[in-house]
mmCIF file as gemmi writes it, N, C-alpha and C atoms, coordinates in Angstrom:
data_model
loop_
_atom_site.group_PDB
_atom_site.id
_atom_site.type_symbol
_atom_site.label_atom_id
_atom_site.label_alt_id
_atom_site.label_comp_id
_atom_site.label_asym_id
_atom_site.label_entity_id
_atom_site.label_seq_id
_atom_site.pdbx_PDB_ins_code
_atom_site.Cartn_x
_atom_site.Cartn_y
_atom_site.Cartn_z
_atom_site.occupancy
_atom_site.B_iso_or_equiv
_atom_site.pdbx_formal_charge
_atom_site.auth_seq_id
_atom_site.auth_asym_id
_atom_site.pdbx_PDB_model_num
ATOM 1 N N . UNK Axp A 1 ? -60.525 -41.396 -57.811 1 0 ? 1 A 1
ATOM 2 C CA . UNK Axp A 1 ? -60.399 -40.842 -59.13 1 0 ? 1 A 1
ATOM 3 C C . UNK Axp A 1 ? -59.545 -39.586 -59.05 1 0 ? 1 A 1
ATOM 4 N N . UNK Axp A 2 ? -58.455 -39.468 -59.735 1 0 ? 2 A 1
ATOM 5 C CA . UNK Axp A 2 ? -57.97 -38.19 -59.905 1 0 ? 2 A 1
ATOM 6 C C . UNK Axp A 2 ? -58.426 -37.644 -61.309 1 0 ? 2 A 1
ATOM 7 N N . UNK Axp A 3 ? -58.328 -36.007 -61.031 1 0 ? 3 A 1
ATOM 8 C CA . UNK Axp A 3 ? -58.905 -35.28 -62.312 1 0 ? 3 A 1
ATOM 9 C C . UNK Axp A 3 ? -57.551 -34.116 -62.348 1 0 ? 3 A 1
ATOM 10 N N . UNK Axp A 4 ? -57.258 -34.037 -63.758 1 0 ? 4 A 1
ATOM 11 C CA . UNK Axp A 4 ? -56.059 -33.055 -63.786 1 0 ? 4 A 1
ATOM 12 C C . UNK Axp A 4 ? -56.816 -31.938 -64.934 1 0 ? 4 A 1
ATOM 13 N N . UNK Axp A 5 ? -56.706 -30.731 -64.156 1 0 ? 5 A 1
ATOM 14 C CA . UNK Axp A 5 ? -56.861 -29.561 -64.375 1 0 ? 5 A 1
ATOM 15 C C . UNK Axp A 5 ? -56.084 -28.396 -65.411 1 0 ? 5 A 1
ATOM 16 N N . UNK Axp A 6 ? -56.909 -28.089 -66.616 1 0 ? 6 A 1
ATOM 17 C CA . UNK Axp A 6 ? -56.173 -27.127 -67.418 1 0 ? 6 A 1
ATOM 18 C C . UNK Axp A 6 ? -55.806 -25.677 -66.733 1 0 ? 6 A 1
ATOM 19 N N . UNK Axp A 7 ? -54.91 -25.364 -67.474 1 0 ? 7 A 1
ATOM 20 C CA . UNK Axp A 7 ? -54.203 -24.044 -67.083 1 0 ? 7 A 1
ATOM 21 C C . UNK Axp A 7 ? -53.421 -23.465 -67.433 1 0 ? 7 A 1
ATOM 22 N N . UNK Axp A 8 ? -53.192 -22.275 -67.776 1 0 ? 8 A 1
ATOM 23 C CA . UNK Axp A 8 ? -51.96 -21.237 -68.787 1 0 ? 8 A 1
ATOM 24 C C . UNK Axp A 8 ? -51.24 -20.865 -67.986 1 0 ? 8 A 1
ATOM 25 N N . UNK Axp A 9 ? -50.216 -21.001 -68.552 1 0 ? 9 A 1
ATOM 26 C CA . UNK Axp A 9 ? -49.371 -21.074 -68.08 1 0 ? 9 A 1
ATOM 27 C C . UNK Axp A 9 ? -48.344 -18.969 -67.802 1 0 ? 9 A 1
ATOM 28 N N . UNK Axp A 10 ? -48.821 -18.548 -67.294 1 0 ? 10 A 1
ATOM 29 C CA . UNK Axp A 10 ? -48.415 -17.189 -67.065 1 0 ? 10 A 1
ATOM 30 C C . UNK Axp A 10 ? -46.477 -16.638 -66.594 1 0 ? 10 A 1
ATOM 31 N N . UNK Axp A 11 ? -45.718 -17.469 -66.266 1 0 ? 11 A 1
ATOM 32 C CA . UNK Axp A 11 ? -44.277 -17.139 -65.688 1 0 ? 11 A 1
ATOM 33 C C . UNK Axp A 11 ? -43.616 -18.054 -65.6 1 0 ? 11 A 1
ATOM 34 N N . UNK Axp A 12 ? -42.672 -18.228 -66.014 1 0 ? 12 A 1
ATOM 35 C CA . UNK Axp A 12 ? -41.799 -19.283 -65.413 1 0 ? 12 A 1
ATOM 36 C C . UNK Axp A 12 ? -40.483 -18.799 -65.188 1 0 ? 12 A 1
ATOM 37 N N . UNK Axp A 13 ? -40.046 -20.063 -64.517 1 0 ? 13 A 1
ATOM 38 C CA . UNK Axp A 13 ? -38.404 -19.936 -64.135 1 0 ? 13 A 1
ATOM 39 C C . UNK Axp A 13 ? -37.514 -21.295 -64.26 1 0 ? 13 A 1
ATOM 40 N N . UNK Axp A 14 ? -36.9 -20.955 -65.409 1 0 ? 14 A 1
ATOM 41 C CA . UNK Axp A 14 ? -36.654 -21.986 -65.885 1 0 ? 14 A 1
ATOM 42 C C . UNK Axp A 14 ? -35.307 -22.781 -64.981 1 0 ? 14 A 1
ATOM 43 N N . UNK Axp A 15 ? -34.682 -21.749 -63.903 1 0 ? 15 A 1
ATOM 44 C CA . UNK Axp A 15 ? -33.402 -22.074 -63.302 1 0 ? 15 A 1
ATOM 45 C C . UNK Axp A 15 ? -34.221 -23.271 -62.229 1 0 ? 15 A 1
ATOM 46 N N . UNK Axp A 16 ? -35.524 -23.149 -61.844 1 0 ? 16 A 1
ATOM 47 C CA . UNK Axp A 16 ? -35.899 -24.033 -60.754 1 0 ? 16 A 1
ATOM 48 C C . UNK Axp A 16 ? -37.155 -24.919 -61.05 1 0 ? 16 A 1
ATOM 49 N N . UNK Axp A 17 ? -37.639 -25.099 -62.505 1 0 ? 17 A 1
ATOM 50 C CA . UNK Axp A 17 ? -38.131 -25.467 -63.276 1 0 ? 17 A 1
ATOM 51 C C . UNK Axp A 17 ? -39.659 -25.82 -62.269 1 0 ? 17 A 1
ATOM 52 N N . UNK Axp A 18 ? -40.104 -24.097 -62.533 1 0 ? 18 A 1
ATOM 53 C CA . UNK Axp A 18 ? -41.177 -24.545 -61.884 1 0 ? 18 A 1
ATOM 54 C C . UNK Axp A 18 ? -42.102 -22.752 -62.796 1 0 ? 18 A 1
ATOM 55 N N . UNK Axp A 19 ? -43.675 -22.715 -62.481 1 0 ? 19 A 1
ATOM 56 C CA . UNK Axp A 19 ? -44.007 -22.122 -63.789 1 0 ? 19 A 1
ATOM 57 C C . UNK Axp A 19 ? -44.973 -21.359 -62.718 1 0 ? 19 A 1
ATOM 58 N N . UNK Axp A 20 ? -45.642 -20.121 -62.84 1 0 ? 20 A 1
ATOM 59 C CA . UNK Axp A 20 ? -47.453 -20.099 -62.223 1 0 ? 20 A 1
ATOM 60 C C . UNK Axp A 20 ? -48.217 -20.054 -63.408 1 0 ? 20 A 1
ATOM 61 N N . UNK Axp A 21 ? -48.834 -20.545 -62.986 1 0 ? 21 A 1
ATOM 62 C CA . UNK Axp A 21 ? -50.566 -21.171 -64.329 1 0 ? 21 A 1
ATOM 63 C C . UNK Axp A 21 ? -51.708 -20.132 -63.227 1 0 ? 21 A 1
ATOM 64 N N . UNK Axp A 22 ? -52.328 -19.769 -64.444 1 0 ? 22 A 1
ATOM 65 C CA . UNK Axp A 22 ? -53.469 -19.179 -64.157 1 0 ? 22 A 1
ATOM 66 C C . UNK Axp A 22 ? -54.936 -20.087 -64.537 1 0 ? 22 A 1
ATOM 67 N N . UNK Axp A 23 ? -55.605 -20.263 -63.357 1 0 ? 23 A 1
ATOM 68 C CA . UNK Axp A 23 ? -56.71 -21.039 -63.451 1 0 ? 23 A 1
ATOM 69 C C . UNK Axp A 23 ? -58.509 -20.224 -63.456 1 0 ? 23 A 1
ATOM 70 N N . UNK Axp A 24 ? -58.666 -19.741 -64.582 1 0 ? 24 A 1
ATOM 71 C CA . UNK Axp A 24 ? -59.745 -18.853 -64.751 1 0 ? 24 A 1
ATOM 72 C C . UNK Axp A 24 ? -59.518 -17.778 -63.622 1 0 ? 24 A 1
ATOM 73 N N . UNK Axp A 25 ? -58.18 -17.01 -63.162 1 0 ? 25 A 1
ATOM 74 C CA . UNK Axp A 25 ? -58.168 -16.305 -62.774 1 0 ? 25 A 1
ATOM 75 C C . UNK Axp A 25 ? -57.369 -16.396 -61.197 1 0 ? 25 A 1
ATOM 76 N N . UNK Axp A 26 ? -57.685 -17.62 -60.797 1 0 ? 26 A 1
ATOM 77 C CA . UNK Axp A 26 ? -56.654 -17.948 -59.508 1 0 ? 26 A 1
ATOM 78 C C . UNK Axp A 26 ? -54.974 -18.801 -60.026 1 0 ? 26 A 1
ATOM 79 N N . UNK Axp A 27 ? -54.189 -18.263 -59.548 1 0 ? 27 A 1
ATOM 80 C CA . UNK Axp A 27 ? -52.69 -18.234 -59.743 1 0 ? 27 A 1
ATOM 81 C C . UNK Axp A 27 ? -52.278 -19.166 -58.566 1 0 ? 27 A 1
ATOM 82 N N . UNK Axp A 28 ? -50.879 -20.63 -59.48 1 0 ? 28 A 1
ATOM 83 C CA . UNK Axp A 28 ? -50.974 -21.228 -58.482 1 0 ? 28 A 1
ATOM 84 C C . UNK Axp A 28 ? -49.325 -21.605 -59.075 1 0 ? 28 A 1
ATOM 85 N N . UNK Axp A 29 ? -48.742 -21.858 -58.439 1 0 ? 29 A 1
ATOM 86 C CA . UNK Axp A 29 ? -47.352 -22.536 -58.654 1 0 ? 29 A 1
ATOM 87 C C . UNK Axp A 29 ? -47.544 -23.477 -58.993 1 0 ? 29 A 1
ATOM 88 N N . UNK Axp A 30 ? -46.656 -24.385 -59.962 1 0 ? 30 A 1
ATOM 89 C CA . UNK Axp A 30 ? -46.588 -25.806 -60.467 1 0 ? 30 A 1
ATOM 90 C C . UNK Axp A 30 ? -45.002 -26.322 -60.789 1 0 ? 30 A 1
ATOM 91 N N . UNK Axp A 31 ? -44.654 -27.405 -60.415 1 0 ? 31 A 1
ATOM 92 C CA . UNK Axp A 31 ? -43.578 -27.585 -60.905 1 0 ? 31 A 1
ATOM 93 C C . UNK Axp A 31 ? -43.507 -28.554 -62.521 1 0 ? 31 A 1
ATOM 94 N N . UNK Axp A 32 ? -42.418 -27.856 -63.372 1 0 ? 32 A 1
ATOM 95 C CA . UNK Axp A 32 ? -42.384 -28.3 -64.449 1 0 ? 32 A 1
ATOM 96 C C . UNK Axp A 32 ? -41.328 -28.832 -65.067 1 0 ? 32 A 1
ATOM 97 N N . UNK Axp A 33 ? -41.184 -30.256 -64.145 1 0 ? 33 A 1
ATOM 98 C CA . UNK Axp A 33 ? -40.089 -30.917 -64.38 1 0 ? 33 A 1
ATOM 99 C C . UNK Axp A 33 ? -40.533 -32.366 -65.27 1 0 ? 33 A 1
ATOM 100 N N . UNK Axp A 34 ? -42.185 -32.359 -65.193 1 0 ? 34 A 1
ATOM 101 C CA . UNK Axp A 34 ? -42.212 -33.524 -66.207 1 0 ? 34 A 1
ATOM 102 C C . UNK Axp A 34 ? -42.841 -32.727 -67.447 1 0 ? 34 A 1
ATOM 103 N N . UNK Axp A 35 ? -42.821 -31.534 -68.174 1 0 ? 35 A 1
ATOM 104 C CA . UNK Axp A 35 ? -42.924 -31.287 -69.342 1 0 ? 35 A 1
ATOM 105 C C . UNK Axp A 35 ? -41.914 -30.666 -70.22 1 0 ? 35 A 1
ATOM 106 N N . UNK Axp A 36 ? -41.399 -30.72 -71.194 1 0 ? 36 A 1
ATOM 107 C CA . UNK Axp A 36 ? -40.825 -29.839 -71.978 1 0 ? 36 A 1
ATOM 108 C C . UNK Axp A 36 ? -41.154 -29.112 -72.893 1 0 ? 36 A 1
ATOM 109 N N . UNK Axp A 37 ? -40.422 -28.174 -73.504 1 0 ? 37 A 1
ATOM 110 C CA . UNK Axp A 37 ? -40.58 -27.303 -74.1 1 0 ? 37 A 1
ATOM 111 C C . UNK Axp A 37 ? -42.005 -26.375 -73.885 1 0 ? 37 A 1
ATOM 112 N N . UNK Axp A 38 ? -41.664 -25.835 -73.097 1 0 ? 38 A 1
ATOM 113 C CA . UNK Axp A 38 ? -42.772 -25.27 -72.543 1 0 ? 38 A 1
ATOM 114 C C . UNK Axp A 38 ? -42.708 -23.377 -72.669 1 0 ? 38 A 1
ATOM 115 N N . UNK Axp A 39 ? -43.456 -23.186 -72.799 1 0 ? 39 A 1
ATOM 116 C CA . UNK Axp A 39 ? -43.294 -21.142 -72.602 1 0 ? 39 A 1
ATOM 117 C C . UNK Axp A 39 ? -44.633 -21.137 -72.52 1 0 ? 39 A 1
ATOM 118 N N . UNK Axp A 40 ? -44.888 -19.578 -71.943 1 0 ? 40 A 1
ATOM 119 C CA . UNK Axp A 40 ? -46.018 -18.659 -71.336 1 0 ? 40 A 1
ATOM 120 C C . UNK Axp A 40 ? -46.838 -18.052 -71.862 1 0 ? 40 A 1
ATOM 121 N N . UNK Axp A 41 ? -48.066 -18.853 -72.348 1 0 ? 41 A 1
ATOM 122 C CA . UNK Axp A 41 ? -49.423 -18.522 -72.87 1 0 ? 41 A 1
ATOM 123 C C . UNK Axp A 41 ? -49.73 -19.442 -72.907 1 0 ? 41 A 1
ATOM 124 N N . UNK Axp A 42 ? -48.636 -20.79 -72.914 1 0 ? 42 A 1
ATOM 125 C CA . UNK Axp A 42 ? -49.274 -21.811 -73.157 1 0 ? 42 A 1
ATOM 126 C C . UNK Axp A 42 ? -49.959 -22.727 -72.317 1 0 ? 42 A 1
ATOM 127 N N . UNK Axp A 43 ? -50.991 -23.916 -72.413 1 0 ? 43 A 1
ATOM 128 C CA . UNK Axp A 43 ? -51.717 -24.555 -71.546 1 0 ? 43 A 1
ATOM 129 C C . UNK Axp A 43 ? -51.319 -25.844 -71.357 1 0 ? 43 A 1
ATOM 130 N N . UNK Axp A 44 ? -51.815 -26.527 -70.197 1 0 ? 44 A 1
ATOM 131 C CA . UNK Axp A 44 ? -51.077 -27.781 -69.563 1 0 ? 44 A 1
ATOM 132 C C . UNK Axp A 44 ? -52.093 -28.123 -68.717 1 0 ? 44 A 1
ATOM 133 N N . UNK Axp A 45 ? -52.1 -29.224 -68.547 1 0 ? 45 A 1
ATOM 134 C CA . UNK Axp A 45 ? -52.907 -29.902 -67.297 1 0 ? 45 A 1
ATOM 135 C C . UNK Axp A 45 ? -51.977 -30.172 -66.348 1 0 ? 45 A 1
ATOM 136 N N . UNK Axp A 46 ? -52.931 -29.934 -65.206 1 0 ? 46 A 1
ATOM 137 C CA . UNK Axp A 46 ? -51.836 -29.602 -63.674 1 0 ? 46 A 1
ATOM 138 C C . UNK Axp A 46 ? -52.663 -30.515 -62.977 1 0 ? 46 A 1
ATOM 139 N N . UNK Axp A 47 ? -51.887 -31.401 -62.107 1 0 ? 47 A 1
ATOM 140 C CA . UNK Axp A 47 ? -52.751 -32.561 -61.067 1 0 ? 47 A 1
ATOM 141 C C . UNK Axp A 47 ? -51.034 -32.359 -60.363 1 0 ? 47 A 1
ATOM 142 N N . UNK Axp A 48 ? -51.515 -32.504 -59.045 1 0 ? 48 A 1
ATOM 143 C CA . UNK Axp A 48 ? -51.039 -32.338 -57.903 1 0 ? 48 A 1
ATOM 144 C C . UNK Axp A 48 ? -49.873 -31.518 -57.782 1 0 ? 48 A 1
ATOM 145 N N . UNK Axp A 49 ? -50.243 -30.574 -58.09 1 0 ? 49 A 1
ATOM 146 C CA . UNK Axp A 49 ? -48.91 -29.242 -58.041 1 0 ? 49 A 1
ATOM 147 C C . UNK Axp A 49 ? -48.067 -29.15 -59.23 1 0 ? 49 A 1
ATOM 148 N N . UNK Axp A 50 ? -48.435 -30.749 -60.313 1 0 ? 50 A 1
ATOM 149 C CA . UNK Axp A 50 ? -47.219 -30.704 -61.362 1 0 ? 50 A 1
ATOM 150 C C . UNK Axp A 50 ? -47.929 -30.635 -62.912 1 0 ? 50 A 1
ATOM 151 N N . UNK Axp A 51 ? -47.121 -29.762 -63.305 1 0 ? 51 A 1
ATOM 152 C CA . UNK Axp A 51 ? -47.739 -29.744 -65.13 1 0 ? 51 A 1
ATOM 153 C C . UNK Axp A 51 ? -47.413 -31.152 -65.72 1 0 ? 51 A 1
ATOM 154 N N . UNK Axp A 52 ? -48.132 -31.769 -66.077 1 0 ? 52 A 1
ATOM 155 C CA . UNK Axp A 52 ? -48.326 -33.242 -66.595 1 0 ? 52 A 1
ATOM 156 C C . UNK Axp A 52 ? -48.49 -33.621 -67.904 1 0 ? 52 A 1
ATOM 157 N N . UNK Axp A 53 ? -48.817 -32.461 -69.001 1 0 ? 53 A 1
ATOM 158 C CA . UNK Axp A 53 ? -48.846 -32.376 -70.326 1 0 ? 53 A 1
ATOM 159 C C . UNK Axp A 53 ? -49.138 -31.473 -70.851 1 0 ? 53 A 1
ATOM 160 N N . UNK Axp A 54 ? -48.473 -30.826 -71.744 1 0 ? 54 A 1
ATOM 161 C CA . UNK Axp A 54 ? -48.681 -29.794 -72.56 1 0 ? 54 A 1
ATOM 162 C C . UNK Axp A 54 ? -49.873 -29.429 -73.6 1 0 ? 54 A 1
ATOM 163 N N . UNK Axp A 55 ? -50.822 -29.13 -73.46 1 0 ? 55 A 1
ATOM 164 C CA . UNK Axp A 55 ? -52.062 -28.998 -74.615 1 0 ? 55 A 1
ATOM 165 C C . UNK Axp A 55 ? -51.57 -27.942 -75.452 1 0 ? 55 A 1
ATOM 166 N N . UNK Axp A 56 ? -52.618 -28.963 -76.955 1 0 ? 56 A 1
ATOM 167 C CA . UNK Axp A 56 ? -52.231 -27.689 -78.002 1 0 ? 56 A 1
ATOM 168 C C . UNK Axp A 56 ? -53.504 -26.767 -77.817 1 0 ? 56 A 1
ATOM 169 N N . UNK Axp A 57 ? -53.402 -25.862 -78.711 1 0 ? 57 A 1
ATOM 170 C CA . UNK Axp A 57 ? -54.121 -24.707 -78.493 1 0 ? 57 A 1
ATOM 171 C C . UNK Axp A 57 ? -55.485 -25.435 -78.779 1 0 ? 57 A 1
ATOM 172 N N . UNK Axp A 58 ? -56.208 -26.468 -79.482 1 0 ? 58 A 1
ATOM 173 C CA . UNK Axp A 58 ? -57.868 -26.836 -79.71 1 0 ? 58 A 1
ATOM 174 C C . UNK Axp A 58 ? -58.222 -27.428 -78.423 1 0 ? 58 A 1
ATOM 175 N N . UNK Axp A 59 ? -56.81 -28.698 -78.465 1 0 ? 59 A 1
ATOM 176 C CA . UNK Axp A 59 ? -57.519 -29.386 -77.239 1 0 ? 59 A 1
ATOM 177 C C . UNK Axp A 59 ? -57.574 -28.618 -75.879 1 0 ? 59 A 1
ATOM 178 N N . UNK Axp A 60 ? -56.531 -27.192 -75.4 1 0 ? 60 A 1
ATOM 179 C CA . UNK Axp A 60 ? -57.039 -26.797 -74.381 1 0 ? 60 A 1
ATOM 180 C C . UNK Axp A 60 ? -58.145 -25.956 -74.515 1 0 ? 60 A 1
ATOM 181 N N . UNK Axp A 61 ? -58.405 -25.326 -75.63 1 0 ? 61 A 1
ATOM 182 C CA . UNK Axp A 61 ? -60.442 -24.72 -75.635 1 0 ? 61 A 1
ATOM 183 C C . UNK Axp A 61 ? -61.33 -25.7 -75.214 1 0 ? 61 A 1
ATOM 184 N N . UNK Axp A 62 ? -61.254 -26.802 -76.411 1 0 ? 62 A 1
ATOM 185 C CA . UNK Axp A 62 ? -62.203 -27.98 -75.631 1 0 ? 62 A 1
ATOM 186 C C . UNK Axp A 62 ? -62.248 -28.34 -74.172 1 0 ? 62 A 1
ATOM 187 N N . UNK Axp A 63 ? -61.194 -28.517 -73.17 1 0 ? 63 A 1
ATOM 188 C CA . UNK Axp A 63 ? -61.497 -29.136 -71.888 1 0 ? 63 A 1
ATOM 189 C C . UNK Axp A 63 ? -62.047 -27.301 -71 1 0 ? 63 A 1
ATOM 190 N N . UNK Axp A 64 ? -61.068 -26.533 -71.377 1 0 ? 64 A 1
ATOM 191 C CA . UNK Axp A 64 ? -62.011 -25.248 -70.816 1 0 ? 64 A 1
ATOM 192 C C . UNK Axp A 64 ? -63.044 -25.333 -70.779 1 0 ? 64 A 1
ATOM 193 N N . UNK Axp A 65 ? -63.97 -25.859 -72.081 1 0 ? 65 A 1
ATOM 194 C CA . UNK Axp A 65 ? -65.116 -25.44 -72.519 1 0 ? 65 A 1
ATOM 195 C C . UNK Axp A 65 ? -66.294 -26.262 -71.638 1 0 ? 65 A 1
ATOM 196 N N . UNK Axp A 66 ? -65.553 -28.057 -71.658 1 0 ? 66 A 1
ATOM 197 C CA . UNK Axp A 66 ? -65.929 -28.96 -70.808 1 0 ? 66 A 1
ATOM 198 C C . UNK Axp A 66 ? -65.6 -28.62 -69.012 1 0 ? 66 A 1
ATOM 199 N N . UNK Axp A 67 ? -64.832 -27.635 -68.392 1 0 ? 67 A 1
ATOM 200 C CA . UNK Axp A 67 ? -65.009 -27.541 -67.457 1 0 ? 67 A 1
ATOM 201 C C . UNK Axp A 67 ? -65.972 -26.387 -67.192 1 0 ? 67 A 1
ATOM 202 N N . UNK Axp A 68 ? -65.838 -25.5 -67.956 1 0 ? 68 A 1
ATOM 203 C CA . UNK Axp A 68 ? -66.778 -24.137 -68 1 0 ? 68 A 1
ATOM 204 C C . UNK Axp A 68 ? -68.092 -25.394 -67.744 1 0 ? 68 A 1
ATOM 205 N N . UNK Axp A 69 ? -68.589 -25.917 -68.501 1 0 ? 69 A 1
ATOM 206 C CA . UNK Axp A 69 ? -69.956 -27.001 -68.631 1 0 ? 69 A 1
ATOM 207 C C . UNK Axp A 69 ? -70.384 -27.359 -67.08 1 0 ? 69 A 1
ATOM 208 N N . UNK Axp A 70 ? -69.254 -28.272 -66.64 1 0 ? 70 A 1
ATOM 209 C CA . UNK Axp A 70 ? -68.94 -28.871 -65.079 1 0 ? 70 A 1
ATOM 210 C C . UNK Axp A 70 ? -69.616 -27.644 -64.217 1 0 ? 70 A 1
ATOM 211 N N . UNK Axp A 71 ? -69.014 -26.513 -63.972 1 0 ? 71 A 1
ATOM 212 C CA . UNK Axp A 71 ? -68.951 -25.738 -62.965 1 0 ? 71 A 1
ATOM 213 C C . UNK Axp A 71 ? -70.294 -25.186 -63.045 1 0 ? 71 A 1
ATOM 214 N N . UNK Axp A 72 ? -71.145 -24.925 -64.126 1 0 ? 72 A 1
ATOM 215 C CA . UNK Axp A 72 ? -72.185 -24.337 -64.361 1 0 ? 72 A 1
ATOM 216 C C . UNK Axp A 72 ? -73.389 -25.589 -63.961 1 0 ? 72 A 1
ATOM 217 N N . UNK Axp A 73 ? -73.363 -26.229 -64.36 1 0 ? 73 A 1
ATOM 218 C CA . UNK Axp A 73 ? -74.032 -27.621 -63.884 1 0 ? 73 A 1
ATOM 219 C C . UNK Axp A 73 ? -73.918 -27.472 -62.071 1 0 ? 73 A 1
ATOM 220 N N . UNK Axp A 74 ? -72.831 -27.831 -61.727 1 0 ? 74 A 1
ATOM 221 C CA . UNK Axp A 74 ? -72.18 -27.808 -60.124 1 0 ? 74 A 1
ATOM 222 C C . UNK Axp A 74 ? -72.982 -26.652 -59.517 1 0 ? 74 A 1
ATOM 223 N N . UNK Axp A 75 ? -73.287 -25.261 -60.141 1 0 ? 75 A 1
ATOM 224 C CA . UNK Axp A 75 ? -73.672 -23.786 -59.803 1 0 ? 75 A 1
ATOM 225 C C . UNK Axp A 75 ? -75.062 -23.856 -59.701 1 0 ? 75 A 1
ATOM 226 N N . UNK Axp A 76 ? -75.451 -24.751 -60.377 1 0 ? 76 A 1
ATOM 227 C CA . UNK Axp A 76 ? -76.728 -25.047 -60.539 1 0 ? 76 A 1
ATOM 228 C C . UNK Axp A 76 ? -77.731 -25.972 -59.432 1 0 ? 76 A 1
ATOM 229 N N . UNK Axp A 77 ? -76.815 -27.283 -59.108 1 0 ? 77 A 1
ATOM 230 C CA . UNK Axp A 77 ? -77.103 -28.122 -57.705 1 0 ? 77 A 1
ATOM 231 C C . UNK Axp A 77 ? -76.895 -27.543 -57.111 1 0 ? 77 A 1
ATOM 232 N N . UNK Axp A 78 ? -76.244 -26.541 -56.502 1 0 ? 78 A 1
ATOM 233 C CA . UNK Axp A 78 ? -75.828 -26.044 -55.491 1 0 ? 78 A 1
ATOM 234 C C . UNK Axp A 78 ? -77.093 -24.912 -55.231 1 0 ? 78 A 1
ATOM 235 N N . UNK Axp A 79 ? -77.505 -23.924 -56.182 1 0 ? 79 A 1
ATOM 236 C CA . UNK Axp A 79 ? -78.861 -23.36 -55.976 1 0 ? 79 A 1
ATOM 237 C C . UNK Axp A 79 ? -80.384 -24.383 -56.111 1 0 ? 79 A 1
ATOM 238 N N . UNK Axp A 80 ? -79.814 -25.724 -56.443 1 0 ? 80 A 1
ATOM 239 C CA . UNK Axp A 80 ? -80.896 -26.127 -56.2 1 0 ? 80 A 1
ATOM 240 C C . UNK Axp A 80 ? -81.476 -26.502 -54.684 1 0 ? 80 A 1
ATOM 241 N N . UNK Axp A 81 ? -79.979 -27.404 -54.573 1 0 ? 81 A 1
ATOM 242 C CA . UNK Axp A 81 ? -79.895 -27.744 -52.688 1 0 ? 81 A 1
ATOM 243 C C . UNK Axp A 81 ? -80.055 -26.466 -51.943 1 0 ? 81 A 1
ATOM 244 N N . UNK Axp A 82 ? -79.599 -25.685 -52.313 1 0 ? 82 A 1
ATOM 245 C CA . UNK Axp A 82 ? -80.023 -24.663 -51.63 1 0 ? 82 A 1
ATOM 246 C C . UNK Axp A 82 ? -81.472 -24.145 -50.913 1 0 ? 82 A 1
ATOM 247 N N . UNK Axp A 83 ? -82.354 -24.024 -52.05 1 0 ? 83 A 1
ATOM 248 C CA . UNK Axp A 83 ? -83.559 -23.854 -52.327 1 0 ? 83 A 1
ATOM 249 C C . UNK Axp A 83 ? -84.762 -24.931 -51.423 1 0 ? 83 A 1
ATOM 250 N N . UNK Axp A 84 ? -84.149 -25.735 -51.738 1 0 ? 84 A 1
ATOM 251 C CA . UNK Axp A 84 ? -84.285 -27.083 -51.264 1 0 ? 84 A 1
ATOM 252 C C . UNK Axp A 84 ? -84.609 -26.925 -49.127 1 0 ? 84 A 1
ATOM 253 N N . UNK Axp A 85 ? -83.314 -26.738 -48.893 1 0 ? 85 A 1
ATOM 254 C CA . UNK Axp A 85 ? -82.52 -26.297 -47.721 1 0 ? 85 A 1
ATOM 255 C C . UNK Axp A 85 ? -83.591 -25.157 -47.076 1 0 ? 85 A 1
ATOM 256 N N . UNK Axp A 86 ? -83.513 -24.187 -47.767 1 0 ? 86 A 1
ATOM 257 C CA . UNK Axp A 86 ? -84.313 -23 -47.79 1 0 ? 86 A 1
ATOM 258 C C . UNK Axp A 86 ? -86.084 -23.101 -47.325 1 0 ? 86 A 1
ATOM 259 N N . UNK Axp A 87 ? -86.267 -24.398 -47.796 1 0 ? 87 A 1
ATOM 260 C CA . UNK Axp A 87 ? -88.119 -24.357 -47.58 1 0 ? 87 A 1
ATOM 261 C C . UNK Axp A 87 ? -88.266 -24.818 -46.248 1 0 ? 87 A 1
């Protein structure tokens, strides 16, 4: 299964068509040769180094909102196994 990841898009350079996206705070290079019209605030889903589609401003709150969900869930098994581990 692949899963492609939202992200804002913070800098680009358009001479080597490649962008950094900020991912709740970690910064990652992407190349952005399969999207257009693209500029910096805006959000995109990134799977394997490449911006893959441009989100509008609702639908990227919604998948934030759905990964914010994921990770907190994930934060949660993880203190459970823990605990678990722990006895």
């Amino acid at each position: 299964m692949c899963i492609a990841a939202p992200a804002q898009i913070v800098e680009i350079n358009q001479e080597e068509k490649i962008g950094f996206v900020d991912f709740g705070g970690v910064k990652q290079q992407v190349k952005l040769d399969l999207v257009d019209e693209i500029e910096e605030g805006k959000y995109v889903l990134v799977h394997a180094g490449y911006a893959i589609e441009v989100l509008d401003d609702q639908t990227a709150k919604e998948s934030l909102e759905a990964w914010d969900e994921l990770l907190e869930i994930l934060d949660e098994e993880d203190k459970e196994l823990q605990a678990l581990a722990d006895k």
